[in-house]
Biopython code that builds the backbone (N, CA, C, O; Angstrom):
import numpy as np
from Bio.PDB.StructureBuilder import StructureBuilder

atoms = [
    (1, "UNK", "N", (176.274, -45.639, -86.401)),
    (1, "UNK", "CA", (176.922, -45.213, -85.162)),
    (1, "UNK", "C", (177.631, -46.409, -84.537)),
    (1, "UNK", "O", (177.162, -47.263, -83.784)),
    (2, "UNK", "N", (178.825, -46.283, -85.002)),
    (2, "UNK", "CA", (179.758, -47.415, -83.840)),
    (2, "UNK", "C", (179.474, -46.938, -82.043)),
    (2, "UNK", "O", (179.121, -45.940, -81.416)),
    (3, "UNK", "N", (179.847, -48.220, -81.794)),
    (3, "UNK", "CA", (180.309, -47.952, -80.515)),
    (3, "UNK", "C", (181.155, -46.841, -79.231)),
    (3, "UNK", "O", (182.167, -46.304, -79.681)),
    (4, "UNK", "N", (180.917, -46.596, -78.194)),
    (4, "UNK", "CA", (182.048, -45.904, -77.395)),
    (4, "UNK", "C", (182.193, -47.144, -76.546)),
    (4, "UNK", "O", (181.047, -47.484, -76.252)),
    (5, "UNK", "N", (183.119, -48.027, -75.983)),
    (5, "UNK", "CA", (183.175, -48.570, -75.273)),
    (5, "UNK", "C", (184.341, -48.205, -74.114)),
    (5, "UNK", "O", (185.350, -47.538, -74.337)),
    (6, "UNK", "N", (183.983, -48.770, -72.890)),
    (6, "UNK", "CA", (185.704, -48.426, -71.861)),
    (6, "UNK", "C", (184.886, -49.629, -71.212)),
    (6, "UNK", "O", (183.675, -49.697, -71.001)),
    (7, "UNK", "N", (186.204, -50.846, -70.876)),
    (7, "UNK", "CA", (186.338, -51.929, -70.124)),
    (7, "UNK", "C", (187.174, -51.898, -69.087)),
    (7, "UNK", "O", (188.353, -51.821, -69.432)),
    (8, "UNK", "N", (187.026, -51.924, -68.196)),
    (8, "UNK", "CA", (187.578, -51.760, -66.418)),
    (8, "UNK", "C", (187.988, -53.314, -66.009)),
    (8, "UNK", "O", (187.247, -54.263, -66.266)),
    (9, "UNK", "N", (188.992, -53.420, -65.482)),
    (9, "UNK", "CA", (189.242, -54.833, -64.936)),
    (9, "UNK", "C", (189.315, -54.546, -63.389)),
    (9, "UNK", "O", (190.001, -53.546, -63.174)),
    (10, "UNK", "N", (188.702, -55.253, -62.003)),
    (10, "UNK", "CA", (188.821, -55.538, -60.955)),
    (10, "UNK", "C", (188.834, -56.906, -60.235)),
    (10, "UNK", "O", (187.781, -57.240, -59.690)),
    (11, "UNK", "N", (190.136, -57.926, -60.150)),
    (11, "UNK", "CA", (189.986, -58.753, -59.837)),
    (11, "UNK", "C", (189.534, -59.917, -61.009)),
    (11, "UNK", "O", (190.075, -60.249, -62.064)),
    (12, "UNK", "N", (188.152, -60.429, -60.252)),
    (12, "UNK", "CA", (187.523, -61.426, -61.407)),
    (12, "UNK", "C", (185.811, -61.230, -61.731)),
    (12, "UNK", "O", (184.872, -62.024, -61.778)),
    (13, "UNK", "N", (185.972, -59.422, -61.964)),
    (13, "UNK", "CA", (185.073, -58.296, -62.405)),
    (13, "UNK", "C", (185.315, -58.137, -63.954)),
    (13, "UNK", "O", (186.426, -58.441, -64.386)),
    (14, "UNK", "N", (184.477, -57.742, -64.698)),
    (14, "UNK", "CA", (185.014, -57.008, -66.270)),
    (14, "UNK", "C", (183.779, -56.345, -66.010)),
    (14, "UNK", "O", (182.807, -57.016, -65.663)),
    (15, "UNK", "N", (183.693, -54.999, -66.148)),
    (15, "UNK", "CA", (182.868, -53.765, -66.323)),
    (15, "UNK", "C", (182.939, -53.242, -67.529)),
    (15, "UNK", "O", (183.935, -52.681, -67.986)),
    (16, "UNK", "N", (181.491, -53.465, -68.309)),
    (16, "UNK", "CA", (181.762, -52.646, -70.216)),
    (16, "UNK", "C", (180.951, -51.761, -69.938)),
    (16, "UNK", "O", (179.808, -52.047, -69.580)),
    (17, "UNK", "N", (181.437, -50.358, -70.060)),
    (17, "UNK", "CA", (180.476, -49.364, -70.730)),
    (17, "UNK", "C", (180.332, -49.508, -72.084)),
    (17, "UNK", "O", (181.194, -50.039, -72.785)),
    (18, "UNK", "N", (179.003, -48.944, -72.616)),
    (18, "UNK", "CA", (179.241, -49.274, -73.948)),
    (18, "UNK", "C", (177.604, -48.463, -74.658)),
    (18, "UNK", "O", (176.427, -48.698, -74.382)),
    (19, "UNK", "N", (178.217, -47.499, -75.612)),
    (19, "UNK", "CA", (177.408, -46.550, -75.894)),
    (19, "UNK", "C", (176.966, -46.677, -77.280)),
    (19, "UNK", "O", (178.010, -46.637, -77.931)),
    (20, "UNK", "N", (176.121, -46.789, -77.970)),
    (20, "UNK", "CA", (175.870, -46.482, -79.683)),
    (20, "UNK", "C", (175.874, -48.463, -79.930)),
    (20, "UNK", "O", (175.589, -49.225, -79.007)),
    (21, "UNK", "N", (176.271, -48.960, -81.401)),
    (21, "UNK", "CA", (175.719, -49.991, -81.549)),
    (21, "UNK", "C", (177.040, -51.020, -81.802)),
    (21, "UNK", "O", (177.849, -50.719, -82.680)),
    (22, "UNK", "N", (177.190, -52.021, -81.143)),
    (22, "UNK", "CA", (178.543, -53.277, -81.198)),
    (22, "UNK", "C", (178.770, -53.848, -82.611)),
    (22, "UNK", "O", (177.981, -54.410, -83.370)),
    (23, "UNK", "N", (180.181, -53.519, -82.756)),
    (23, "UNK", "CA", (180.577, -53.736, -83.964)),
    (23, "UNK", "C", (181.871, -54.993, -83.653)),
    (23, "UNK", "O", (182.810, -54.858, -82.870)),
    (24, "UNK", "N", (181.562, -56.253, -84.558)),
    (24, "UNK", "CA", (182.909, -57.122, -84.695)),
    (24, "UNK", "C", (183.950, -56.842, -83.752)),
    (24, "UNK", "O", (184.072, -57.552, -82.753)),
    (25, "UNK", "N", (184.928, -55.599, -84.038)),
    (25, "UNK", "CA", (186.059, -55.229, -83.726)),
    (25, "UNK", "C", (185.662, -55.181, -82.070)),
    (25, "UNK", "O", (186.657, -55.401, -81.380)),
    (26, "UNK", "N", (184.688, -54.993, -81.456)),
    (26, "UNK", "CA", (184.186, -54.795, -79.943)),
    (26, "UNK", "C", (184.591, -56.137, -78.940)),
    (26, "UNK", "O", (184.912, -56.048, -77.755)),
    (27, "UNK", "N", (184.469, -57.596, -79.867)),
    (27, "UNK", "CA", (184.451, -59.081, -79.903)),
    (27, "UNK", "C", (186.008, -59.230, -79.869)),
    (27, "UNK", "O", (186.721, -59.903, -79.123)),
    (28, "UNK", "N", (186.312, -58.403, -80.895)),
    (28, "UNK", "CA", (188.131, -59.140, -81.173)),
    (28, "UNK", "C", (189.033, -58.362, -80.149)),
    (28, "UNK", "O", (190.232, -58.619, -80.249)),
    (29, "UNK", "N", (188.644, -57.394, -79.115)),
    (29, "UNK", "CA", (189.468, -56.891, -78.354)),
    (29, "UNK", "C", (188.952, -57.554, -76.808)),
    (29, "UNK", "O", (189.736, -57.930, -75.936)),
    (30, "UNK", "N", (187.611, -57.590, -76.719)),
    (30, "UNK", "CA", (187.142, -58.215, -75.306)),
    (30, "UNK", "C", (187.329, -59.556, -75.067)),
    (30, "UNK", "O", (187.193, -59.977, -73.918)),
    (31, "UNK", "N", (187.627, -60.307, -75.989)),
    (31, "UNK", "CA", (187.686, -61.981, -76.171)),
    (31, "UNK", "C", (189.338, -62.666, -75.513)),
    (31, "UNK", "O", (189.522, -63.692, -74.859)),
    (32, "UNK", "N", (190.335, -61.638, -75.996)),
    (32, "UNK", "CA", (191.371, -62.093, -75.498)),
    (32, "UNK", "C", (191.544, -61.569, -73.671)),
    (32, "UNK", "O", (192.297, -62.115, -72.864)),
    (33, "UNK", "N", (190.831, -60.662, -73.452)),
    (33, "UNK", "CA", (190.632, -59.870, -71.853)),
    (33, "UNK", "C", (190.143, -60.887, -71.249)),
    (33, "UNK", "O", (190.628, -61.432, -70.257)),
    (34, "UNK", "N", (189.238, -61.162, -71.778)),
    (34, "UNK", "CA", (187.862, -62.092, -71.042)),
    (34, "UNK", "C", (188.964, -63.161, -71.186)),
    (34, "UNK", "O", (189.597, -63.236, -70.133)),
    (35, "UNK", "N", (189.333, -63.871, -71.971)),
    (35, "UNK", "CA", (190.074, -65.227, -71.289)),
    (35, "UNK", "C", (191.512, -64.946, -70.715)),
    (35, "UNK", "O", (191.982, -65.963, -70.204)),
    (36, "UNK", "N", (192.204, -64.033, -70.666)),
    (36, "UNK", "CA", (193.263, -63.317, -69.567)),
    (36, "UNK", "C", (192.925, -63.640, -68.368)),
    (36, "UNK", "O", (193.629, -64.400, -67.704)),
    (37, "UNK", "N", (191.535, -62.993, -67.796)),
    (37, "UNK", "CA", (190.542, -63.187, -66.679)),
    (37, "UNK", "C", (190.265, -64.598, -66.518)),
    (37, "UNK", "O", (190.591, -65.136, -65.460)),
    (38, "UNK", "N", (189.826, -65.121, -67.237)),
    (38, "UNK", "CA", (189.536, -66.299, -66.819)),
    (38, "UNK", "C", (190.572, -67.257, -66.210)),
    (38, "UNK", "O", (190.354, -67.981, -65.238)),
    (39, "UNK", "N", (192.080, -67.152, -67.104)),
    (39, "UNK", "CA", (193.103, -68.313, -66.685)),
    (39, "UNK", "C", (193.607, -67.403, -65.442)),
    (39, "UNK", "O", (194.032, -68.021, -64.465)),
    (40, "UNK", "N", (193.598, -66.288, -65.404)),
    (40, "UNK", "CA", (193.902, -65.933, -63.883)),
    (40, "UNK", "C", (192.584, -66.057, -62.790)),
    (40, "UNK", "O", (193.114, -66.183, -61.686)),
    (41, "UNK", "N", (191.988, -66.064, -62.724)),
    (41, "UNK", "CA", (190.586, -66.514, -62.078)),
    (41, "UNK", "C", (189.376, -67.139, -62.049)),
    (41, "UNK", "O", (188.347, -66.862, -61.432)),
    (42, "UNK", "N", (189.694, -68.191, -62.949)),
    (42, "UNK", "CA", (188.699, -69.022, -63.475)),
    (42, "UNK", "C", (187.189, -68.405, -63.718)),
    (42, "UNK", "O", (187.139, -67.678, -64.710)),
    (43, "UNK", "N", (186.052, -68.543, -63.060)),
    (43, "UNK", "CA", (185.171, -68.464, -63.508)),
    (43, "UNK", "C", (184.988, -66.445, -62.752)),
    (43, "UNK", "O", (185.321, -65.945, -61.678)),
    (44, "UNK", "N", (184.353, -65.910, -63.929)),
    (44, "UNK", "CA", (184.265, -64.138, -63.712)),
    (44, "UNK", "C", (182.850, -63.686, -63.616)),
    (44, "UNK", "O", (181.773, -64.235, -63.847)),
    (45, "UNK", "N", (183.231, -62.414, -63.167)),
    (45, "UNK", "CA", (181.825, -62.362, -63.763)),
    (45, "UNK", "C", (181.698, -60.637, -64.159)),
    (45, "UNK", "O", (182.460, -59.757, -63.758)),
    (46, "UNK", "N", (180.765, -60.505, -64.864)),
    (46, "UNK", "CA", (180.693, -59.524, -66.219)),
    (46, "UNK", "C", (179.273, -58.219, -65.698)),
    (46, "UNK", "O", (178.062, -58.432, -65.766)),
    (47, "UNK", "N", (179.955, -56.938, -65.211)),
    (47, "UNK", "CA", (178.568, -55.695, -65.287)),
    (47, "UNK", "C", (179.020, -55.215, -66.786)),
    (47, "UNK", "O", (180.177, -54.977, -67.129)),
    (48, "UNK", "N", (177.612, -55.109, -67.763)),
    (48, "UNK", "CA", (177.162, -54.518, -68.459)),
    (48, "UNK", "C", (176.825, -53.495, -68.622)),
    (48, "UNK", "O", (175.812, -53.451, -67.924)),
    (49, "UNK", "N", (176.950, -52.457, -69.116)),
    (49, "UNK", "CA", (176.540, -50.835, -68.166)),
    (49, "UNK", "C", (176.100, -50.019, -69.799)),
    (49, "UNK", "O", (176.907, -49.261, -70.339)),
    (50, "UNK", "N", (174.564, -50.363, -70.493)),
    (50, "UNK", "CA", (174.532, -49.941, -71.877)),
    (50, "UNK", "C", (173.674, -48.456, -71.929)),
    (50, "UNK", "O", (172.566, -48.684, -71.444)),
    (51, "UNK", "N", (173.746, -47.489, -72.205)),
    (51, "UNK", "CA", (174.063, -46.203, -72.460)),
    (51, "UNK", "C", (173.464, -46.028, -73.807)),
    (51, "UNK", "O", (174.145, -46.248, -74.808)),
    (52, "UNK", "N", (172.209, -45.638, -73.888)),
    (52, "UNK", "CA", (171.795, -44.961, -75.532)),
    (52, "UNK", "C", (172.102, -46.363, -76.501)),
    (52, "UNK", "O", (172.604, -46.220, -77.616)),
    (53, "UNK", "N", (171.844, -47.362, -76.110)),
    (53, "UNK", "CA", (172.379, -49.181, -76.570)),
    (53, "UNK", "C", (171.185, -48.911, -78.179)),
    (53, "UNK", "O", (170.011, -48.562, -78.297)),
    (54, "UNK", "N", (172.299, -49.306, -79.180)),
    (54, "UNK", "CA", (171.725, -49.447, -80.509)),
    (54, "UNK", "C", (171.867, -51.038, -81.044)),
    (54, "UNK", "O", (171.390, -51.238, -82.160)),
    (55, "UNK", "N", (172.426, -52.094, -80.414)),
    (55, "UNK", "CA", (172.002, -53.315, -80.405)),
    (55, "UNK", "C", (173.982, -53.435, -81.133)),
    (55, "UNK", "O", (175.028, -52.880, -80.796)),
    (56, "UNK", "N", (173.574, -54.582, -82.349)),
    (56, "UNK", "CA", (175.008, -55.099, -82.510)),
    (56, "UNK", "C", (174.513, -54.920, -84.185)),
    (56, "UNK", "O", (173.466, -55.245, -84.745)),
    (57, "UNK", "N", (175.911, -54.177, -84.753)),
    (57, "UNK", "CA", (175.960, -55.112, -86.564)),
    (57, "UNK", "C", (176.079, -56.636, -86.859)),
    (57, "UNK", "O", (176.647, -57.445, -86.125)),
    (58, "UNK", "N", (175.320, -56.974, -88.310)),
    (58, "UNK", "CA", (175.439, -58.744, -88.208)),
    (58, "UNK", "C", (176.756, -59.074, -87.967)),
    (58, "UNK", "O", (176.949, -59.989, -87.166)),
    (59, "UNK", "N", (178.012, -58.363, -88.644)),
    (59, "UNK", "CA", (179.233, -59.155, -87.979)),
    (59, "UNK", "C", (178.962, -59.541, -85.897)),
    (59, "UNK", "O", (178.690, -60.555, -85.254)),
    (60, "UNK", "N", (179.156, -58.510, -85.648)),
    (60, "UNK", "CA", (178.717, -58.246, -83.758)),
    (60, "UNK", "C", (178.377, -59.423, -83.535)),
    (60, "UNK", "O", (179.040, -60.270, -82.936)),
    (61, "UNK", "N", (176.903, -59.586, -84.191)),
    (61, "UNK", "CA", (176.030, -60.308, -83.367)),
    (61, "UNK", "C", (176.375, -62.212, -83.727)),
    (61, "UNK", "O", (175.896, -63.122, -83.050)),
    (62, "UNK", "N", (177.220, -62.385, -84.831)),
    (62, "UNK", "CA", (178.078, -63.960, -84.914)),
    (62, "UNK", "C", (178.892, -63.396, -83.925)),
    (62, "UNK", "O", (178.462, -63.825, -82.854)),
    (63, "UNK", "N", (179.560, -62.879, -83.789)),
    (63, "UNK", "CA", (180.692, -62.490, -82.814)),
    (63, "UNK", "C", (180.263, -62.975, -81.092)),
    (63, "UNK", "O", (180.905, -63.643, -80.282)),
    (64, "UNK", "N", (179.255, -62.481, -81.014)),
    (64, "UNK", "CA", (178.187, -62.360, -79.521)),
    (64, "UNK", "C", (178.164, -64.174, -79.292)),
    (64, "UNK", "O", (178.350, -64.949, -78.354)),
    (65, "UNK", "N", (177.743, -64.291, -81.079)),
    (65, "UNK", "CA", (177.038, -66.141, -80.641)),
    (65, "UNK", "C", (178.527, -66.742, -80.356)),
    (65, "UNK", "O", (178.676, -67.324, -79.282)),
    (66, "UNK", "N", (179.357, -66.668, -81.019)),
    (66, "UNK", "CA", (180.323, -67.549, -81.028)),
    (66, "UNK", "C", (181.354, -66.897, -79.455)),
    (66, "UNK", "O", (182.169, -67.782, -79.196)),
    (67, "UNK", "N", (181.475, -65.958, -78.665)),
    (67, "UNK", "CA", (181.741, -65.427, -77.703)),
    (67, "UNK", "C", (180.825, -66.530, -76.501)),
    (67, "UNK", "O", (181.352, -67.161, -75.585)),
    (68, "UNK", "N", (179.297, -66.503, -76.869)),
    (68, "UNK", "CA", (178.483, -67.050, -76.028)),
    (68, "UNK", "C", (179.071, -68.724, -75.532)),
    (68, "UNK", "O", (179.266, -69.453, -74.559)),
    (69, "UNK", "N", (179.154, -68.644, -76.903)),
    (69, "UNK", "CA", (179.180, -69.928, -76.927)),
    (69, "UNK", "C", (180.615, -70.901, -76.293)),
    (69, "UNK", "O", (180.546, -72.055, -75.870)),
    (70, "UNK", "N", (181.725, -70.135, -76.375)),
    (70, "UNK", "CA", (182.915, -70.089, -75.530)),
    (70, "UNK", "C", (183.420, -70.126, -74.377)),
    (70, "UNK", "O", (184.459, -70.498, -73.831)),
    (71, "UNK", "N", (181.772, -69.328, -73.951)),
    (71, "UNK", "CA", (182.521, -69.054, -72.187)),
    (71, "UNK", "C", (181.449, -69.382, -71.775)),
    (71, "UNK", "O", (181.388, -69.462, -70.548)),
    (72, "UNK", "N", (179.938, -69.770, -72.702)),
    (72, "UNK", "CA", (179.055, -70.528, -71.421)),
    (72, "UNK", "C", (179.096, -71.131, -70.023)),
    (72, "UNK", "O", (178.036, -71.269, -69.412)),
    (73, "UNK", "N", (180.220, -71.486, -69.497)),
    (73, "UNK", "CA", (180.312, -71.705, -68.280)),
    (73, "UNK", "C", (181.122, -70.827, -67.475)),
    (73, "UNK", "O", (180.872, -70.676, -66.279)),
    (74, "UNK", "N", (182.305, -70.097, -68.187)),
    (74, "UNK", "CA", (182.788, -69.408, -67.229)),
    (74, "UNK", "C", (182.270, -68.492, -66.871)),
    (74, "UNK", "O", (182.914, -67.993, -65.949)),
    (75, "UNK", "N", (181.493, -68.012, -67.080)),
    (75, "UNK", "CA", (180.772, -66.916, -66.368)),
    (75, "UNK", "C", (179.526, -66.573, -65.186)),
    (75, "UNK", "O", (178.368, -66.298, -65.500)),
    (76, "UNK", "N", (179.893, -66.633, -64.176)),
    (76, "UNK", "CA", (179.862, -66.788, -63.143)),
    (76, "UNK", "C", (178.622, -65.783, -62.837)),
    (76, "UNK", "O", (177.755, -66.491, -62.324)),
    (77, "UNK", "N", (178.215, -64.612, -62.914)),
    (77, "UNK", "CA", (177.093, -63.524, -62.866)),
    (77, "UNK", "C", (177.414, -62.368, -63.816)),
    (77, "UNK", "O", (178.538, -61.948, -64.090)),
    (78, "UNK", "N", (176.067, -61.861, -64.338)),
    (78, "UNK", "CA", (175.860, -61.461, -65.411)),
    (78, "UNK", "C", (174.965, -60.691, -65.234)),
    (78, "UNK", "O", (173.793, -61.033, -65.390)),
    (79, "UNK", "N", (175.382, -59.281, -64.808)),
    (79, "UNK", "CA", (174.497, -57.695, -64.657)),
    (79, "UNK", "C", (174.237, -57.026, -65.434)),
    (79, "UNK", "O", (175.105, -56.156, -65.515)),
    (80, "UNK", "N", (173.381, -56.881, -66.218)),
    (80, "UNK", "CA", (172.427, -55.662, -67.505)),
    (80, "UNK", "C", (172.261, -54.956, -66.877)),
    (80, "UNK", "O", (171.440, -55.175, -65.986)),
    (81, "UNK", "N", (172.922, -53.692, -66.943)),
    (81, "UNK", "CA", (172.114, -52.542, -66.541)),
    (81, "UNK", "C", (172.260, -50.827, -67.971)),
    (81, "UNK", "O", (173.051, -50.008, -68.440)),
    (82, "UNK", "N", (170.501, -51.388, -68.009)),
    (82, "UNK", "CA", (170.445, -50.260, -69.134)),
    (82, "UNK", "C", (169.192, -49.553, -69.114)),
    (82, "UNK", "O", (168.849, -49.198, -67.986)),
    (83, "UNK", "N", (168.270, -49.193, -70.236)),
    (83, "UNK", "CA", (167.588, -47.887, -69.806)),
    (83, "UNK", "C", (165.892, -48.340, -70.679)),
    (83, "UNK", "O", (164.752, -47.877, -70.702)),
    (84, "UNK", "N", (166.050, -48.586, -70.810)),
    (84, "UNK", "CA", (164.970, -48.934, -72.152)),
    (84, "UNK", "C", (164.363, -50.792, -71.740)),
    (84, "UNK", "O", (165.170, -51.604, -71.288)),
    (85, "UNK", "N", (162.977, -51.147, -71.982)),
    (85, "UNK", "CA", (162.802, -52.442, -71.462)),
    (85, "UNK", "C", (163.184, -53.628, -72.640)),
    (85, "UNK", "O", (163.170, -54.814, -72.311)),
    (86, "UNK", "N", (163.506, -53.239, -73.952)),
    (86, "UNK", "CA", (163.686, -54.255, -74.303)),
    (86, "UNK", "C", (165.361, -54.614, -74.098)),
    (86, "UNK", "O", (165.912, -55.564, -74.654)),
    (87, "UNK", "N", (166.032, -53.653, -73.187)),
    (87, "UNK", "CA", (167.682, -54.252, -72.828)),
    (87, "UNK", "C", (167.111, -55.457, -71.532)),
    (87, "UNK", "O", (167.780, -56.396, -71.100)),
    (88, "UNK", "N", (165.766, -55.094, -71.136)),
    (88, "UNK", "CA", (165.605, -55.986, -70.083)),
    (88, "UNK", "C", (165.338, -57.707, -70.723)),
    (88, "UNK", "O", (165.535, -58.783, -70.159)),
    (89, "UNK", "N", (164.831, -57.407, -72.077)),
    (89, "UNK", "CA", (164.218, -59.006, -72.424)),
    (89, "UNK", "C", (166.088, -59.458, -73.054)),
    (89, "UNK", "O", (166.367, -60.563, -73.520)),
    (90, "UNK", "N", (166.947, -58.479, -72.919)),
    (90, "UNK", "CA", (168.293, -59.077, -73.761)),
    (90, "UNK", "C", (168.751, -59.995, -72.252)),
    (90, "UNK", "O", (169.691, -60.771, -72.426)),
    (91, "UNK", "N", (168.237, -59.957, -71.021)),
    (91, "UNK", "CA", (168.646, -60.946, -69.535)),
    (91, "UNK", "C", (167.983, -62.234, -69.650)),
    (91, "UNK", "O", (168.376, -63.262, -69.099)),
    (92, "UNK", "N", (166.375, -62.064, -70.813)),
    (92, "UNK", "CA", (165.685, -63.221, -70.749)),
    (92, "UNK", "C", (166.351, -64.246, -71.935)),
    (92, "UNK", "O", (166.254, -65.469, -71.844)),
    (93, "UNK", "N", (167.142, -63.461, -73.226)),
    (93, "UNK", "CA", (167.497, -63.738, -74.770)),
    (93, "UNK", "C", (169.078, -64.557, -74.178)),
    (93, "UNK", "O", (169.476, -65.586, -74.724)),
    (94, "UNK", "N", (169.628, -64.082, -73.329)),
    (94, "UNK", "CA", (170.947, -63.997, -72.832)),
    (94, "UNK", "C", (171.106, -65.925, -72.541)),
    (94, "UNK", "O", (171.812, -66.700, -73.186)),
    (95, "UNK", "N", (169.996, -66.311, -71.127)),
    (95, "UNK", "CA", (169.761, -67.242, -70.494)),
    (95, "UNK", "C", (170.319, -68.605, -71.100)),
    (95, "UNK", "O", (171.260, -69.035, -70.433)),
    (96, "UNK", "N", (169.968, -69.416, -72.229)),
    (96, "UNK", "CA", (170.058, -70.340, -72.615)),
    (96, "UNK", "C", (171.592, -70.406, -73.003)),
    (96, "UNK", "O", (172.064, -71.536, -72.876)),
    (97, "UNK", "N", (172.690, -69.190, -73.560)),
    (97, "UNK", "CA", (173.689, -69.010, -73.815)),
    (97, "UNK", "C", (174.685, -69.147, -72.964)),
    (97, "UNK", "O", (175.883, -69.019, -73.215)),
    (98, "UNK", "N", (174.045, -69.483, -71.661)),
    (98, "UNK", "CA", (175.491, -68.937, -70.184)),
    (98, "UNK", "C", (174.532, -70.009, -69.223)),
    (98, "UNK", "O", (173.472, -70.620, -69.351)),
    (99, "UNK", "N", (175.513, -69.848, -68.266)),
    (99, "UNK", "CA", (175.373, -70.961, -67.158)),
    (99, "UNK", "C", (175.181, -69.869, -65.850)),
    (99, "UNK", "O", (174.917, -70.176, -64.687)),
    (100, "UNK", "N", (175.387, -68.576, -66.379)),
    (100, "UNK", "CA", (175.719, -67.299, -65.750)),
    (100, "UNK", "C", (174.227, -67.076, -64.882)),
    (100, "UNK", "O", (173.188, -67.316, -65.497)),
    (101, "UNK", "N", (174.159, -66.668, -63.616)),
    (101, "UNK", "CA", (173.026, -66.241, -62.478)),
    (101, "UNK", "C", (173.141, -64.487, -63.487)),
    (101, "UNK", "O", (174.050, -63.661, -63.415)),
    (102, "UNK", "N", (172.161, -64.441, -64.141)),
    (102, "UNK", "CA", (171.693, -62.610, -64.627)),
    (102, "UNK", "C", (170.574, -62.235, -64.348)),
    (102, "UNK", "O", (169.495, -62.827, -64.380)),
    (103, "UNK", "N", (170.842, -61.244, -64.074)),
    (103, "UNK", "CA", (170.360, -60.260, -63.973)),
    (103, "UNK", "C", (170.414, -58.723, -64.193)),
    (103, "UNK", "O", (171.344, -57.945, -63.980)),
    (104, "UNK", "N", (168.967, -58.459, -64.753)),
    (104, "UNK", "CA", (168.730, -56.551, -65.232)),
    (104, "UNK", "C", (168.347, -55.565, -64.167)),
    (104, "UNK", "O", (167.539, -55.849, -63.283)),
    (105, "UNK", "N", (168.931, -54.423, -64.266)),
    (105, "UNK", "CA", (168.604, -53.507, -63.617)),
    (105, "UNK", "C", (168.423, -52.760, -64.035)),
    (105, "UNK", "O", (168.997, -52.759, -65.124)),
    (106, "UNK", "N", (167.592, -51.459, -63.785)),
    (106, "UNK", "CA", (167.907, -50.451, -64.829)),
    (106, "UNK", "C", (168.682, -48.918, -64.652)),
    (106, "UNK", "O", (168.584, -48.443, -63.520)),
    (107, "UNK", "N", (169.098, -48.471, -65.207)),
    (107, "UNK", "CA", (169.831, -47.044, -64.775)),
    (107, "UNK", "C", (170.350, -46.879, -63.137)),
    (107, "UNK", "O", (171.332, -47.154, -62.447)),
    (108, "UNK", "N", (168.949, -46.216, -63.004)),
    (108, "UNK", "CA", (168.711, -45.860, -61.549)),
    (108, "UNK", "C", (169.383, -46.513, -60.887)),
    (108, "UNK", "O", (170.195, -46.029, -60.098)),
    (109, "UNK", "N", (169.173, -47.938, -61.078)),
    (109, "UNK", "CA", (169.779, -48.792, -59.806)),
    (109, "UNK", "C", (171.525, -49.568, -60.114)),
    (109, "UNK", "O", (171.963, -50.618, -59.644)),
    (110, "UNK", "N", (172.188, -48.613, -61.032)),
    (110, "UNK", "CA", (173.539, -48.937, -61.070)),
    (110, "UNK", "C", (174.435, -49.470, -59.997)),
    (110, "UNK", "O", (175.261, -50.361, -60.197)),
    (111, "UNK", "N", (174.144, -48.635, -58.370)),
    (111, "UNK", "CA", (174.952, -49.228, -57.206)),
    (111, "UNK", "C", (174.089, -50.466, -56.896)),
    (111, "UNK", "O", (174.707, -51.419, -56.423)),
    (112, "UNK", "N", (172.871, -50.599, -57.068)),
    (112, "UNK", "CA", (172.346, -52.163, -57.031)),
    (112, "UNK", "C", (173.150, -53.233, -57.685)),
    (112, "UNK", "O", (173.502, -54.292, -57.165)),
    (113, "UNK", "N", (173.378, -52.842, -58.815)),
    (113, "UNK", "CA", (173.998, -53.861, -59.639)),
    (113, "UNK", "C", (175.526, -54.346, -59.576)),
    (113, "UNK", "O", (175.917, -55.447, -59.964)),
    (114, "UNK", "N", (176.592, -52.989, -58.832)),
    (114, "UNK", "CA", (177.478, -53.388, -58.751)),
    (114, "UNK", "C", (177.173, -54.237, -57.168)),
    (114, "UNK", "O", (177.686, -55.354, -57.229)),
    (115, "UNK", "N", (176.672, -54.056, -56.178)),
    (115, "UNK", "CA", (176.489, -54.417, -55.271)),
    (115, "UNK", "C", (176.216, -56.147, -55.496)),
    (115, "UNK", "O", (176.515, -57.068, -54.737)),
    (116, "UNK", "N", (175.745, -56.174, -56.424)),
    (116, "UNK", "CA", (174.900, -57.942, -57.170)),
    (116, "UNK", "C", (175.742, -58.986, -57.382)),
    (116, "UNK", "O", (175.837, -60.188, -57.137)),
    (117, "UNK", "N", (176.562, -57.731, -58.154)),
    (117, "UNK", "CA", (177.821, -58.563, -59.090)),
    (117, "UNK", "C", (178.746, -59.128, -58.186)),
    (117, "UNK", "O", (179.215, -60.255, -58.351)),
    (118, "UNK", "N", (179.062, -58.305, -57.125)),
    (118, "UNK", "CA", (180.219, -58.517, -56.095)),
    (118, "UNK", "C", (180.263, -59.202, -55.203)),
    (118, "UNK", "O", (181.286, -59.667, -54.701)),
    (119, "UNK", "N", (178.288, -59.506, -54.597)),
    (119, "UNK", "CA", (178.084, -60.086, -53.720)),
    (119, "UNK", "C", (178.494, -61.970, -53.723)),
    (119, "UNK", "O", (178.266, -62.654, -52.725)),
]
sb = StructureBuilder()
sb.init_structure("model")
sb.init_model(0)
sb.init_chain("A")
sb.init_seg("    ")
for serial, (resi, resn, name, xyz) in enumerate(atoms, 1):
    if name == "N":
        sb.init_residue(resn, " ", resi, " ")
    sb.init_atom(name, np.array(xyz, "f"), 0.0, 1.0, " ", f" {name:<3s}", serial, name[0])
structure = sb.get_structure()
């Protein structure tokens, strides 16, 4: 099961929905957005919004490291919000990769999270 994804731009916001499991091709379309965002607003920051989340294929997940590893600093706050607790330990897995203030929420508390991100 690939992915459904839809990415929203507001400002120096990026909002991913993102349904089923991250494939490569997910990396090679968000990577050039994400640094669009950045040279227009330097440091961003990123809601996560994962939906029935089946994790990443091994391409994905080099994709994820080498993504991580790129924008470790620009990223400014970093909102998980998904349904299941081990999307919660992906806020603790996340940490060492980003310079990013994250935080998980879960479902329920979606207007929490945009509220987080914005604040």
């Amino acid at each position: 099961m690939t992915a459904a994804i839809e990415i929203t731009e507001s400002g120096n916001l990026l909002e991913v929905q993102v349904t089923g499991k991250l494939t490569r091709e997910f990396y090679q379309d968000l990577a050039p957005r994400v640094d669009a965002l950045i040279r227009q607003h330097g440091r961003i920051r990123v809601l996560l919004v994962m939906h029935d989340f089946h994790g990443w294929t091994l391409g994905a997940m080099w994709e994820d490291m080498k993504f991580d590893l790129a924008h470790w600093k620009d990223i400014e706050r970093l909102a998980l919000v998904g349904e299941s607790k081990w999307e919660q330990g992906m806020a603790t897995f996340c940490k060492p990769f980003t310079k990013a203030s994250i935080q998980y929420f879960d479902h329920s508390k979606l207007e929490d999270a945009r509220r987080w991100i914005t604040a």
